[in-house]
Each structure stands twice: as structure tokens, then as C-alpha cells.
C-alpha positions in Angstrom: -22.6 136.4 13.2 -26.0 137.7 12.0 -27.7 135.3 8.8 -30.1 137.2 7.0 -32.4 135.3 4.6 -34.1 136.9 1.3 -37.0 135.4 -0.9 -36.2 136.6 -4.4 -39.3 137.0 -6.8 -37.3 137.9 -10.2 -37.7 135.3 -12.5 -34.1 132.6 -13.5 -31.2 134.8 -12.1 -29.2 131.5 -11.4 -26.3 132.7 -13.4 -26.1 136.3 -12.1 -26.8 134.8 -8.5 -23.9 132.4 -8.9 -21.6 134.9 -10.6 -18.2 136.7 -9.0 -19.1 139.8 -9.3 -21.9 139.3 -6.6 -19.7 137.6 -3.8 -17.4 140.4 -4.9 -19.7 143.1 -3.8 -20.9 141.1 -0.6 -16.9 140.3 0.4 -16.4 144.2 0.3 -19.3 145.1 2.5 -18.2 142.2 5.5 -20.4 139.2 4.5 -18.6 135.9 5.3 -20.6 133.4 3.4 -23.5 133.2 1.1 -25.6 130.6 0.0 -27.6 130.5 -3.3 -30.8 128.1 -4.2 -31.9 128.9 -7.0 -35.6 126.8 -8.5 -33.6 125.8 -11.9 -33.7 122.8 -14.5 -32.1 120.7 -12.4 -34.6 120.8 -10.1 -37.9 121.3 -12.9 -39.3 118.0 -12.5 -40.2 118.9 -8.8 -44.3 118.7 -8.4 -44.5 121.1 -5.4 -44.3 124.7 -5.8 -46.9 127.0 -3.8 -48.3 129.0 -1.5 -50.0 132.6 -0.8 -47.2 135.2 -1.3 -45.4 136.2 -4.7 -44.1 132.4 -6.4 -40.3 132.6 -5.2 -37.4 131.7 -7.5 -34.6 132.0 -5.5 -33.4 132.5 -1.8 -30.5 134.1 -0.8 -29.0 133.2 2.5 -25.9 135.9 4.0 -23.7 135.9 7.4 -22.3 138.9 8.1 -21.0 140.8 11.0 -22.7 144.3 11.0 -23.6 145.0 7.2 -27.5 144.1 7.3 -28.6 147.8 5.8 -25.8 147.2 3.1 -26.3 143.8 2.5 -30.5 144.4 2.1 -29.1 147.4 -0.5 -27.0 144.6 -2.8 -29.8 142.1 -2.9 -32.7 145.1 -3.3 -30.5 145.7 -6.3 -30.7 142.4 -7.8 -34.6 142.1 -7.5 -36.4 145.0 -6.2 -39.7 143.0 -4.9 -37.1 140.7 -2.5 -38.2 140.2 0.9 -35.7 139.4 3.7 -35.4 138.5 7.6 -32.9 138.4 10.3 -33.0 134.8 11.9 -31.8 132.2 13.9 -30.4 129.1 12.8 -30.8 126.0 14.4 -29.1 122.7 13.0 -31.2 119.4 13.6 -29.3 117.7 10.8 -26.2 119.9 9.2 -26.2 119.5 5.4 -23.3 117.4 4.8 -20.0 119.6 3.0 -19.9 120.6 -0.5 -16.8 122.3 -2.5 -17.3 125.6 -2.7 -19.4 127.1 -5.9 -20.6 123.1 -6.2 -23.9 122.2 -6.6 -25.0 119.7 -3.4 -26.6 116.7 -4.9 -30.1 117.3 -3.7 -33.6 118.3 -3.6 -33.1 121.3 -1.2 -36.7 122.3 -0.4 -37.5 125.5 0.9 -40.6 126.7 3.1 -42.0 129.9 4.5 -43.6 129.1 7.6 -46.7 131.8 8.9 -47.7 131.6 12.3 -51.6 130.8 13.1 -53.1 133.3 14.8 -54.8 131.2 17.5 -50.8 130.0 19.0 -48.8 132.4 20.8 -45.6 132.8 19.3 -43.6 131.4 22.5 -46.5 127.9 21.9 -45.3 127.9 17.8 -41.7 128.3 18.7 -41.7 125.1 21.2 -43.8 123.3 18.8 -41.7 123.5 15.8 -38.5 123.8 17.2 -39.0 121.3 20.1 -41.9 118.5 19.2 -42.0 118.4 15.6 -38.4 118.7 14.7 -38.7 114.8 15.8 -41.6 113.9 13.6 -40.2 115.7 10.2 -37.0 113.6 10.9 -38.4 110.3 11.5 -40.7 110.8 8.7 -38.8 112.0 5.6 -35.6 111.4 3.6 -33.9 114.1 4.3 -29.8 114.7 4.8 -30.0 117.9 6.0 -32.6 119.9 7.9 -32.4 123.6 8.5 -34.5 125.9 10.9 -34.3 129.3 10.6 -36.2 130.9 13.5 -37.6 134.6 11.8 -36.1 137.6 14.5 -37.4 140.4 12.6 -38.0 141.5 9.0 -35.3 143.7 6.9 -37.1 144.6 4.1 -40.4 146.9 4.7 -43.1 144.8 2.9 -41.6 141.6 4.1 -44.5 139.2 4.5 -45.0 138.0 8.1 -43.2 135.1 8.6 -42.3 133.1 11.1 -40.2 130.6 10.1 -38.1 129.4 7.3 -37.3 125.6 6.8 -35.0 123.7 4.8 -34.7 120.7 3.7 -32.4 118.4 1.9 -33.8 115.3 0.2 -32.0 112.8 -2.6 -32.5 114.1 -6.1 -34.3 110.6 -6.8 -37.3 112.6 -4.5 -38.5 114.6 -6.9 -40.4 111.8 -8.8 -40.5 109.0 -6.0 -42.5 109.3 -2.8 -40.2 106.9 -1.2 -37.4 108.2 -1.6 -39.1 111.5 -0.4 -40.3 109.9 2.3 -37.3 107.2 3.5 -40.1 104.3 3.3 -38.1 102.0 1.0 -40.3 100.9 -1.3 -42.8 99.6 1.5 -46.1 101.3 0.6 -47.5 100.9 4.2 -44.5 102.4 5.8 -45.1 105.4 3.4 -49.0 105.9 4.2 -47.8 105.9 8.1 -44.7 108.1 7.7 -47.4 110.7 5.6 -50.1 110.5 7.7 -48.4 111.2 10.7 -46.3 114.2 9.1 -49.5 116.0 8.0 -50.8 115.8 11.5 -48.1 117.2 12.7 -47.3 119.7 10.5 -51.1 120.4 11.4 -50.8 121.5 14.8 -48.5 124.0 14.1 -50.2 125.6 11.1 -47.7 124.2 8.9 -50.6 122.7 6.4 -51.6 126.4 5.5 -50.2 129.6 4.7 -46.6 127.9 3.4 -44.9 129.4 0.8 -42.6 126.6 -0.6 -40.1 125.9 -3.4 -38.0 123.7 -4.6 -34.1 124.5 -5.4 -30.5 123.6 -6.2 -28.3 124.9 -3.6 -24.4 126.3 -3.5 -22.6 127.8 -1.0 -19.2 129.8 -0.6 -17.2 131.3 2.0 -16.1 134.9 1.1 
């Protein structure tokens, strides 16, 4: 099955995202699942929202079987300025199971990874996917980890993007660095589990050029 992803720019669409009548019009056009995150209150008190492309409010994430040109035509509808990719997911830590429609209870942080232009794409790939997939693990909270390796854009005026990340973290991360960080409460541990992240996410570009939010996250099966 192909998973399409789609950076929505539109402002709070939570409760049109999260409404019937869109996994209506996705079920009839052959997507399987969908996943909303939506940035939202629940997730307001998060500090980190940035990077160089258009502030993102939502993200969209669709299997399907065949329907990619229909699928970019339902979200296009919903937000004009979205940008979407074809990619490939990779599960380092699956997001434990949520009823359907249910919001998981976390901090599910989303980034937009750009490739530098000094690393061949086949050098980013390995060092993401393979060496630093390790450090992000040993060095965070996190329940869930998601990579989604970018194939190729399906929007026009996608952005060039290389990656897309996600990552689950306990709610209680939003205002506590330990908890963001798994160091618990030992302010030593959480100076070396930082420090060696942001080298890391250094040599793979990761420490500019991310776009990043923060969101509440909901998934169905259609």
C-alpha cells in the first residue's frame, strides 16, 4: 500500500479534519486508513513550533492502493496551499494501539527533515535511518517513533523534503524536559542525553532547515 503524507497550512480545521464526511470521501476513492494530527489546545502549551516553510497546522497521513491523484484532489480541497509526498515508512518503535477516532495520549511531534546539500542522499539515508535512529531512541521519551522516508513529491510546490519524523512523547513533555527527554528527574542525565542528541541530529543536518510541529493524533481504518 502506498502512504502519502500532506502538511496542511489552513489555520484549526481539527473538527472538519476529524469529521465523517472526510473519511467518507477518502473510503470511496480506495484509501484504507487515515491519520489526523492536528496542532490544537490540547496540545497549546507546547514551546516548539518552527522552521523555514509555511507554519503547519495539521498533517494528514493516507494509505491507499492506487488513488494518489484522487487522494491529492480531496486534501487540495480542504486547504489549497497543502503540500504532500509519497513515502516510506519505517517503524523503529510502533505507536502503541488507539480506538479508532480516539485521541492517543501524547505529545505527537512532527518534523520535516531537508537534506544538506554537502551529503549525498544515499550518505543521509544511512545516517538517519541506520546510526541515528539509535541515538534519538536512547535519548528521548518517546513511545512511538515514526520514519517516513520522502519517495517523491505529489503536490507541485511541495518543498524539498527529505524526510518526515514522528514522534510520540508523554503529554507531561510539553512542560518538563525530563519527561521529554526520559532522564528521570536526574539533571546530569538530561544535559548528556541533550548534548549528545544535538550532535547527532547535527551530522545529519537535522539542527537546520526543520520544519516542526507539535500535534494530537487520531487514526481510523476506513
Amino acid at each position: 500500500m502506498t502512504k502519502l503524507i500532506f502538511a496542511l497550512h489552513g489555520g484549526d480545521q481539527s473538527a472538519e479534519l476529524r469529521a465523517p464526511a472526510l473519511r467518507d470521501r477518502l473510503r470511496a476513492i480506495g484509501v484504507r486508513r487515515l491519520q489526523v494530527n492536528v496542532d490544537d489546545a490540547d496540545v497549546a502549551e507546547a514551546p516548539l513550533r518552527f522552521g523555514p516553510g509555511t507554519p503547519i497546522t495539521a498533517v494528514l497521513s493516507l494509505w491507499t492502493d492506487s488513488a494518489v491523484a484522487e487522494a491529492v484532489s480531496v486534501v487540495r480541497d480542504l486547504d489549497p496551499s497543502a503540500d504532500g509526498w509519497q513515502v516510506e515508512e519505517r517503524l523503529p518503535i510502533e505507536p502503541p494501539p488507539v480506538a479508532e477516532g480516539e485521541r492517543a495520549d501524547a505529545l505527537a511531534n512532527l518534523a520535516f527533515l531537508r537534506r544538506p546539500a554537502t551529503m549525498s542522499p544515499e550518505d543521509w539515508r544511512s545516517d538517519w535511518l541506520g546510526r541515528h535512529t539509535t541515538v534519538a531512541i536512547e535519548t528521548q521519551g518517546t513511545f512511538g517513533y515514526v520514519q517516513n522516508l520522502v519517495v517523491e513529491p505529489v503536490t507541485d510546490d511541495a518543498p524539498e523534503v527529505a524526510g518526515i519524523v514522528e514522534e510520540l512523547f508523554p503529554m507531561a513533555g510539553m512542560t518538563d524536559s525530563h519527561a521529554f527527554y526520559g532522564s528521570g528527574g536526574d539533571d546530569e542525565e538530561l544535559k548528556r542525553r541533550f548534548t549528545r542528541l544535538m550532535e547527532s541530529v547535527g551530522r545529519f543536518g537535522a539542527d537546520q532547515g526543520l520544519d516542526l510541529v507539535p500535534t494530537s493524533r487520531y487514526v481510523w481504518t476506513l
